[in-house]
C-alpha positions in Angstrom: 98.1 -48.8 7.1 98.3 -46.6 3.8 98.4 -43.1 4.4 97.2 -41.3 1.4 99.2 -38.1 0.6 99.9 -36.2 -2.6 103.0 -37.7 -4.8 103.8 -35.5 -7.1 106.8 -34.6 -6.6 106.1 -31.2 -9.3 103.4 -30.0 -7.0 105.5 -30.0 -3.7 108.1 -28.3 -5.9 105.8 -25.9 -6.9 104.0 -25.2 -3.2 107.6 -24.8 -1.6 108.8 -22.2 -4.2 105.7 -20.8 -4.0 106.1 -20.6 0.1 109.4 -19.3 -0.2 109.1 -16.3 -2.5 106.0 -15.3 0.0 108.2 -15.8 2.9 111.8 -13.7 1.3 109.5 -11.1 -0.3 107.5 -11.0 3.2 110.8 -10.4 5.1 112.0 -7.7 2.5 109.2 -6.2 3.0 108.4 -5.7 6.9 111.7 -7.4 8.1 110.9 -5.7 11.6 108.1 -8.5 12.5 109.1 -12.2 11.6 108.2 -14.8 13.5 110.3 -17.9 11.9 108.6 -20.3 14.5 104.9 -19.6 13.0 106.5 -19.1 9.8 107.1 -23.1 9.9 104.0 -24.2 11.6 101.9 -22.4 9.4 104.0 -24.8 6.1 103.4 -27.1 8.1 99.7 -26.4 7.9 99.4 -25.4 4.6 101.0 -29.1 3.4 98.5 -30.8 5.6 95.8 -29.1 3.6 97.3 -29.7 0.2 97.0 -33.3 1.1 93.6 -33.5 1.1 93.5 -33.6 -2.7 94.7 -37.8 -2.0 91.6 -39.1 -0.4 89.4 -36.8 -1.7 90.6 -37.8 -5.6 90.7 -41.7 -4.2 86.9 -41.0 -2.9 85.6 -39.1 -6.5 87.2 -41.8 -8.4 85.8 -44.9 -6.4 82.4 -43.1 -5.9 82.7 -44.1 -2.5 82.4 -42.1 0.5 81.8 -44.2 3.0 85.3 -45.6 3.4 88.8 -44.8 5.2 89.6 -41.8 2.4 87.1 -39.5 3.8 88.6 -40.2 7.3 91.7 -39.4 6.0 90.9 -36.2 3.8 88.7 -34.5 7.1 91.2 -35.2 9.7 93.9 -33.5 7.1 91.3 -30.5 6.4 90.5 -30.0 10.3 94.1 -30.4 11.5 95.7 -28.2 8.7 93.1 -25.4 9.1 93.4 -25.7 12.8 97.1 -24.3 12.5 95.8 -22.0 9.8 93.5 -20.2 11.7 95.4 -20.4 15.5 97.9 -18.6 13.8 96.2 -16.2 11.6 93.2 -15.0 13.9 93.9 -12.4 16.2 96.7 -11.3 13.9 94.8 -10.7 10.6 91.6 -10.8 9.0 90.5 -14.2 7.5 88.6 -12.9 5.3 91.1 -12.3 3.0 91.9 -16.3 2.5 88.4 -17.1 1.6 89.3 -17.2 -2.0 91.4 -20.0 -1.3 88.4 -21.7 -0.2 86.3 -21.0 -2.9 88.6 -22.2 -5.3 89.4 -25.7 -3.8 85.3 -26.0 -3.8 85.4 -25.6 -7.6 88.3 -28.0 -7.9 87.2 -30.8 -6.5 83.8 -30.3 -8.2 85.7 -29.8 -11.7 87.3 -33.3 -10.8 84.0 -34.8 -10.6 82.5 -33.9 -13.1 85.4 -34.3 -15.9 88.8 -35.8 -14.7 91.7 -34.6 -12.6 93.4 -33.7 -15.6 91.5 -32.2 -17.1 93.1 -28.4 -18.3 91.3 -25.9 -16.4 91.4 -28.4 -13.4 95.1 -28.9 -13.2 95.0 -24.7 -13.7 92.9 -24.3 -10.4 95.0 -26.9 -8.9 98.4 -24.7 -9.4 95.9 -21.8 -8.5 95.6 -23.3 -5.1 99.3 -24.7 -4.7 101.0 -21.3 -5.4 98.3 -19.4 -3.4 100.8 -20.4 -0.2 102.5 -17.4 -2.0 99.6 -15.0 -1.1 99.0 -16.6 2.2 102.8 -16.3 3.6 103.4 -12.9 2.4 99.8 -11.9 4.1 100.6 -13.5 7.2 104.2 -11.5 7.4 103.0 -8.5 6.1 99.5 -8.3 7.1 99.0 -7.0 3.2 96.9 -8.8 0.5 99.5 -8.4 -1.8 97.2 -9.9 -5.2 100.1 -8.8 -7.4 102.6 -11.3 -5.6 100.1 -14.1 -5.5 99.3 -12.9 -9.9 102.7 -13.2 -10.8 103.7 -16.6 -8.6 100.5 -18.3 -10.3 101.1 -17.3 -13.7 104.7 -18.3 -14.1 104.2 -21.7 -12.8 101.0 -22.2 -14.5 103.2 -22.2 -17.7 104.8 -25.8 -16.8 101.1 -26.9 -17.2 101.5 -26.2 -20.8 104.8 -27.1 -21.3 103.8 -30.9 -19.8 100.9 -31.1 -22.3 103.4 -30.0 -25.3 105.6 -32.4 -24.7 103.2 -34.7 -24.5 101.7 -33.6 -27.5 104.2 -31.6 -29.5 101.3 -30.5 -32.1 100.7 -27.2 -33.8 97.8 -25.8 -30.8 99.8 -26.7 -28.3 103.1 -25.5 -29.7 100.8 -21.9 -30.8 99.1 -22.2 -27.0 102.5 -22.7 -25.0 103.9 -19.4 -27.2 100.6 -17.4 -26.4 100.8 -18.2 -23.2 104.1 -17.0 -22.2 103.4 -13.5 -24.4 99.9 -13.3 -22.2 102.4 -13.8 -19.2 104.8 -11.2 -20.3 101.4 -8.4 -21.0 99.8 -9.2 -17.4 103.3 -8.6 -15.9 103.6 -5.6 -17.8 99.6 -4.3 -16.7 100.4 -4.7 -12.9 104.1 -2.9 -13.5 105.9 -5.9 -12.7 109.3 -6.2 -14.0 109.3 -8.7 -16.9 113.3 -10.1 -15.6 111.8 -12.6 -13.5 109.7 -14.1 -16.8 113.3 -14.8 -18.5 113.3 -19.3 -18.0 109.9 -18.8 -20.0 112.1 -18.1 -22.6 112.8 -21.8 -22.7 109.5 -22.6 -23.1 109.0 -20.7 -26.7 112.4 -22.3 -27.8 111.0 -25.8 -26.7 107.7 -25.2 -28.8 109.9 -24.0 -31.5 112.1 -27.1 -32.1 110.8 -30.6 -32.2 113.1 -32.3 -30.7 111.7 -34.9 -27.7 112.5 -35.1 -24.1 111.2 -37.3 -21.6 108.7 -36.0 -18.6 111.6 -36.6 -15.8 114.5 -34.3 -18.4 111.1 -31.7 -18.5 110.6 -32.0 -14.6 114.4 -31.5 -14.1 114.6 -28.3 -16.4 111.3 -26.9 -15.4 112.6 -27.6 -11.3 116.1 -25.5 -12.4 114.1 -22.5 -13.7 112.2 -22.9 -10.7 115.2 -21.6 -8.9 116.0 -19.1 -11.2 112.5 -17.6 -11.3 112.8 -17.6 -7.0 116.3 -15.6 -7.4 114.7 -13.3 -9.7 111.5 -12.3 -8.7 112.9 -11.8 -5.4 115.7 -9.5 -5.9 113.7 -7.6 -8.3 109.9 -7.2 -6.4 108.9 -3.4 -5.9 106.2 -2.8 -3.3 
């Protein structure tokens, strides 16, 4: 039997990193009330969700849902937000994760209507795969920390752009990627966050600078490296 689950390898990259800052930022923060037990089952229940985008993009793009994807996609949705909630309710309001919600409705309708990859889709995509930033940091700190979740979002939105450059490697994208990483660096700098942990963009403007061509996998490795450098960063350096 194929079991559909999401294979891109960037997004799981993206979702763990994501998870991870939440998590050491949530411990530096209130590291009197950690539970490293829920901590892992609520991952654990998060990735089960993220799946969902496999038999759900299987079912938009066969225009079929009366077949085994739909199966699949609402046993992942009831099982992951089982976890969610078990451990969340009783401890903190859910309210405060309805965003999260909100924006997978507008995904998958996005997906329908144009393509999955389609800009602003892919953009609401990493909006949802780094909001496991908001969600562990909330569930550790019982604080909707929007800042946290701002920052996490915005920095690894930029690999977005910097996929479609290299792809591209024309003058809009080139002037976008560069735009991009300046709009980065003047959000940052509105919500008082320190602009150290924006450093690996600096990559970025040199790559839309020169013209020379690398292939997606060199991009994924470089982009996976800064990855770790932006977690080192951001961590050591958060205020609250």
């Amino acid at each position: 039997m194929n079991i559909p689950f999401v294979r891109e390898w960037g997004s799981w990259i993206v979702f763990l990193s994501s998870s991870i800052i939440g998590v050491l930022i949530g411990i530096k923060t209130s590291p009197l009330s950690i539970d490293f037990k829920n901590i892992f089952l609520l991952l654990i229940g998060m990735s089960i969700i993220m799946n969902v985008k496999a038999p759900l993009s299987s079912i938009i793009k066969s225009k079929d849902i009366y077949n085994l994807n739909l199966i699949w996609a609402i046993l992942y949705l009831l099982t992951g937000s089982l976890i969610i909630l078990f451990l969340i309710l009783g401890t903190r309001p859910v309210l405060q994760l309805s965003f999260i919600i909100i924006l997978i409705i507008v995904y998958f309708l996005l997906v329908s209507i144009t393509r999955e990859h389609f800009l602003l889709s892919e953009l609401i995509a990493f909006a949802i795969i780094t909001s496991s930033s908001y969600v562990m940091y909330y569930y550790i700190t019982g604080d909707p920390e929007f800042r946290l979740y701002i920052a996490v979002l915005l920095y690894f939105s930029a690999s977005v752009f910097k996929v479609r450059m290299r792809l591209r490697m024309n003058a809009f994208y080139r002037i976008l990627m560069v735009s991009y990483c300046t709009f980065c660096a003047f959000i940052y700098s509105l919500l008082s966050i320190s602009l150290i942990p924006l450093i690996p963009l600096v990559e970025n403007i040199l790559s839309s600078i020169t013209l020379k061509r690398y292939s997606l996998r060199h991009t994924g490795y470089v982009e996976s490296i800064k990855g770790v450098i932006f977690i080192v960063l951001i961590v050591l350096l958060w205020s609250y």
